[in-house]
C-alpha positions as CSV (number, residue, x, y, z in Angstrom):
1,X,16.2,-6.0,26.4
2,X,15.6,-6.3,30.2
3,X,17.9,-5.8,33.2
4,X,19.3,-9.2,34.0
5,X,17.8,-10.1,37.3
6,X,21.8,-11.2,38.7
7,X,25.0,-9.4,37.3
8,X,28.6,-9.9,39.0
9,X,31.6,-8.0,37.6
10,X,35.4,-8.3,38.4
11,X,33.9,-10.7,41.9
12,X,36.9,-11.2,44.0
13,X,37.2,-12.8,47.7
14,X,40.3,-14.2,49.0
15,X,39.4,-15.3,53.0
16,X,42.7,-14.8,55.4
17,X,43.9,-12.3,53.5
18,X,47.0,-10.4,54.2
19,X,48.2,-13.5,56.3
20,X,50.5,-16.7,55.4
21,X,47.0,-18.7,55.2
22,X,45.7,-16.7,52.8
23,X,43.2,-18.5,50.2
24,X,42.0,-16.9,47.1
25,X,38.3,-18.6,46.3
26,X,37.1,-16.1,43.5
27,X,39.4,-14.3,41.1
28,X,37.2,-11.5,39.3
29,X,34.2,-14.0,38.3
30,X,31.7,-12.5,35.7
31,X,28.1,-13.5,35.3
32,X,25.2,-12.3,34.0
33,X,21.5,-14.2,34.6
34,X,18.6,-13.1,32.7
35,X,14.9,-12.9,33.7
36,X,13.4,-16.5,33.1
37,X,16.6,-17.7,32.9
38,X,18.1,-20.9,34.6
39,X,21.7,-21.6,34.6
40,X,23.4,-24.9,36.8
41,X,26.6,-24.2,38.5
42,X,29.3,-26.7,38.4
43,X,32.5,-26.8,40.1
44,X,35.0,-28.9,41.9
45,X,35.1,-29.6,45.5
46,X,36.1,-26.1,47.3
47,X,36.2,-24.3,44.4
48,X,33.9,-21.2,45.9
49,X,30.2,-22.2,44.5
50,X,29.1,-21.7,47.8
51,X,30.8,-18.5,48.4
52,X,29.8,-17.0,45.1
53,X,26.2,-17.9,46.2
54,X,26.4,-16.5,49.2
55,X,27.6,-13.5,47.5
56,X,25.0,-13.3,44.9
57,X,22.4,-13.9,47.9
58,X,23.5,-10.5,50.0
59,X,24.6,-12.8,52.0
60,X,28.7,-12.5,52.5
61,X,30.5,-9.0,50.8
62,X,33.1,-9.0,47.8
63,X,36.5,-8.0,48.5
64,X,36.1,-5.9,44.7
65,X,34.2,-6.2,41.7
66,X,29.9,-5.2,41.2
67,X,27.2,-7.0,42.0
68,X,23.8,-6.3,40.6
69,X,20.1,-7.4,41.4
70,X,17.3,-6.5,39.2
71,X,18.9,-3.7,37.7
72,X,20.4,-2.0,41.1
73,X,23.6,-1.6,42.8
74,X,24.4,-3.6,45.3
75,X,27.5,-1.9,47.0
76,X,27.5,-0.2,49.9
77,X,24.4,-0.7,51.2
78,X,23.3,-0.9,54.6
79,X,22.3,-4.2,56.6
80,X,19.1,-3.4,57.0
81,X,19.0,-2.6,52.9
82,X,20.7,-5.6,52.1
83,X,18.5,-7.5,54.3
84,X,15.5,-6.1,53.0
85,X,16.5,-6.6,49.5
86,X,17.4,-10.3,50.1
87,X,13.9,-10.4,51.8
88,X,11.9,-9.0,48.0
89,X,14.1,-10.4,46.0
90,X,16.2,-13.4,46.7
91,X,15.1,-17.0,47.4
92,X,17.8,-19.5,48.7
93,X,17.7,-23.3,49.1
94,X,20.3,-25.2,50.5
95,X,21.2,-28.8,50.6
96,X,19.9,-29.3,54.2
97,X,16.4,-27.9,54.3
98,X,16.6,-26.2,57.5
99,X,13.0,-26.1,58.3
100,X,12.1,-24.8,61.5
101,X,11.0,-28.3,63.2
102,X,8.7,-27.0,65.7
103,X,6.4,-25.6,63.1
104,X,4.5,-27.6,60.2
105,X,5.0,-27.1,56.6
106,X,2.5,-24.8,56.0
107,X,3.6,-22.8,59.0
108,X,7.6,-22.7,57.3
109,X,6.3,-20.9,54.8
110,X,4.1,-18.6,56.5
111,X,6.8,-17.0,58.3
112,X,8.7,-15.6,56.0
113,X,5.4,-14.0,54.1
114,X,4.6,-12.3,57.9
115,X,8.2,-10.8,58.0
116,X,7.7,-9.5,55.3
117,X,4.5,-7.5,56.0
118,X,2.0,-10.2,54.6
119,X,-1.6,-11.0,56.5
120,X,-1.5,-14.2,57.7
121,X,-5.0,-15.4,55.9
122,X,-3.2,-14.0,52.6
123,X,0.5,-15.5,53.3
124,X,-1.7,-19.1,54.4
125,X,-3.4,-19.7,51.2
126,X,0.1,-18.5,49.2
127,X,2.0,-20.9,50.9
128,X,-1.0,-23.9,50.7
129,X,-1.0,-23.2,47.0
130,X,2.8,-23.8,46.4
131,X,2.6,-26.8,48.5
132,X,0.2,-28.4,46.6
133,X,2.2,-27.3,43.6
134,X,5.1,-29.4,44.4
135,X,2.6,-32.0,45.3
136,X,2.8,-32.2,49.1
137,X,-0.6,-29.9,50.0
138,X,-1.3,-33.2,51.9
139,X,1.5,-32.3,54.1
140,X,0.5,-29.1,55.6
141,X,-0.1,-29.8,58.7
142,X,3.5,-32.3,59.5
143,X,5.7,-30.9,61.0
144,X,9.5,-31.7,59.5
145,X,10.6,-35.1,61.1
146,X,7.2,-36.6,60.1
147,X,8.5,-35.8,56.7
148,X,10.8,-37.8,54.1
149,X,14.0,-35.5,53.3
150,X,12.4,-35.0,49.6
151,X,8.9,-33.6,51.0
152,X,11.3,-31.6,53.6
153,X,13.2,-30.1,50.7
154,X,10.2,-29.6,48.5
155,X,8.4,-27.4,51.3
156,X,12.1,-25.6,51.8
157,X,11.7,-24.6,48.1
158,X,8.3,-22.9,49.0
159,X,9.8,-21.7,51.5
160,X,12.3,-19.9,49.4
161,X,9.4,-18.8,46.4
162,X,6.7,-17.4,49.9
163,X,7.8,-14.1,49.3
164,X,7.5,-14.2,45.3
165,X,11.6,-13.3,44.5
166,X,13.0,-12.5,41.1
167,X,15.6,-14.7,41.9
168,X,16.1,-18.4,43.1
169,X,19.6,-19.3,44.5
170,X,20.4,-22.9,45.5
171,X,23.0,-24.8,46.7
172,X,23.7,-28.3,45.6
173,X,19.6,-28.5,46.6
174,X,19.1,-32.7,46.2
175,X,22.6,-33.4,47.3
176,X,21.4,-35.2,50.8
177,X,19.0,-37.0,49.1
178,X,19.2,-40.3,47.3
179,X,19.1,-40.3,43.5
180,X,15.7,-41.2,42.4
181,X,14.5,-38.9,45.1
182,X,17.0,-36.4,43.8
183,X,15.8,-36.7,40.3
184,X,12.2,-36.4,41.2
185,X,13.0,-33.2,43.5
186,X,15.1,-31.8,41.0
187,X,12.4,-31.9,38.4
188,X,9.9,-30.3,40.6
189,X,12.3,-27.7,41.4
190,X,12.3,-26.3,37.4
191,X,8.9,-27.0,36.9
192,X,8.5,-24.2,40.2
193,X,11.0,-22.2,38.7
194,X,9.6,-22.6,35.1
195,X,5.7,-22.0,36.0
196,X,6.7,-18.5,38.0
197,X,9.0,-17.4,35.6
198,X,11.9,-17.1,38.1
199,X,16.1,-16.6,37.2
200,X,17.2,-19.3,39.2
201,X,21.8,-19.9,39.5
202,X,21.4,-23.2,41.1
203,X,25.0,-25.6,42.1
204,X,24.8,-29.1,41.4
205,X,27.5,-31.8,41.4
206,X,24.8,-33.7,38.9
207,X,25.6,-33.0,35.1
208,X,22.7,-34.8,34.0
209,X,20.6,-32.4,36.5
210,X,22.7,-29.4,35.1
211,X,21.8,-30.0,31.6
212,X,18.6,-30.0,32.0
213,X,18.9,-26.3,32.6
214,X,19.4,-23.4,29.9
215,X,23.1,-23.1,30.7
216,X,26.0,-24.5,32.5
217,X,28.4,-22.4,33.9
218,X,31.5,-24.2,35.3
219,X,33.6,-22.3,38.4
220,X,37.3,-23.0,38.1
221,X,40.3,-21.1,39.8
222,X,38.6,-18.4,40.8
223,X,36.8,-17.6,37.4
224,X,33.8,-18.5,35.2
225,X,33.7,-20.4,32.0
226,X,30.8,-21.9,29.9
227,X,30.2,-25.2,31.1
């Protein structure tokens, strides 16, 4: 059997610690995601979704506990490692797209190609064949605010998949959009995931969204449970 693409072990974080204010947001939280695998996130208002993600993503530090990416150690390294590894291997979508609204589509998700060492004819055609994949190739050349918000976030998920990552992190993706638009979104989301054979931990208030996934996880106190 394979390395799972995302491991945590033992995850804590508590944020003010030491002082009166002190809130505990993850309580040793345990998860493992597989290659191909896609599993919904679920959890209350506050709970920590969004600082487990952040975790998984290299992009805030446990306070204890392992955290694993395609087989590798995560602790202690440097930012520049951790950086670079969240570069290779790590794709992350928020709710607001955050596209850079001077550039067009096609240009969003060149950059991230030419950061990471790509030619710009080769990172081009990459990023014009995932937009026409989540069927806005007609779109290339708009820039964000000639955009709907579900063509926005469809070219922030290409975005996220320029640089070809093992791993697809999103958080609560189709929340700012309206629910037809969600669900459309939502679908073309997976079918990405699906067709490139991505692990993909993805929050989502929407249980009918979530179970359309392979597994539900639900965050709770600090911990884990199956959904």
């Amino acid at each position: 059997m394979s390395e799972p693409v995302l491991e945590l072990k033992g995850i804590a974080k508590t944020y003010n610690k030491g002082k009166p204010n002190a809130v505990e947001v993850l309580s040793g939280a345990d998860l493992s995601v597989a290659a191909g695998e896609l599993v919904a996130l679920v959890a209350p208002s506050g709970a920590g979704k969004s600082t487990l993600l952040h975790i998984a993503g290299l992009l805030d530090v446990p306070d204890s506990g392992e955290l694993r990416i395609c087989g590798r150690g995560m602790t202690g390294l440097s930012d520049r490692r951790r950086t670079a590894v969240r570069r290779q291997e790590v794709g992350f979508v928020y709710q607001f797209h955050h596209l850079l609204p001077e550039f067009t589509a096609l240009e969003n998700v060149v950059l991230p190609q030419l950061a990471n060492g790509a030619g710009r004819s080769e990172a081009a055609l990459r990023a014009a064949d995932l937009l026409a994949r989540v069927g806005v190739g007609n779109r290339a050349d708009h820039r964000p605010a000639a955009m709907s918000g579900g063509e926005q976030q469809r070219v922030a998920f290409c975005r996220a998949l320029a640089n070809e990552p093992r791993l697809l992190l999103a958080d609560e993706p189709t929340g700012n959009l309206d629910p037809a638009t969600s669900d459309t979104v939502f679908k073309t989301l997976i079918e990405l995931a699906r067709g490139t054979g991505l692990s993909a931990l993805i929050a989502t208030h929407n249980m009918d969204l979530a179970g359309r996934m392979d597994r539900v996880m639900r965050l709770e106190n600090g911990r884990l449970t199956v959904g």
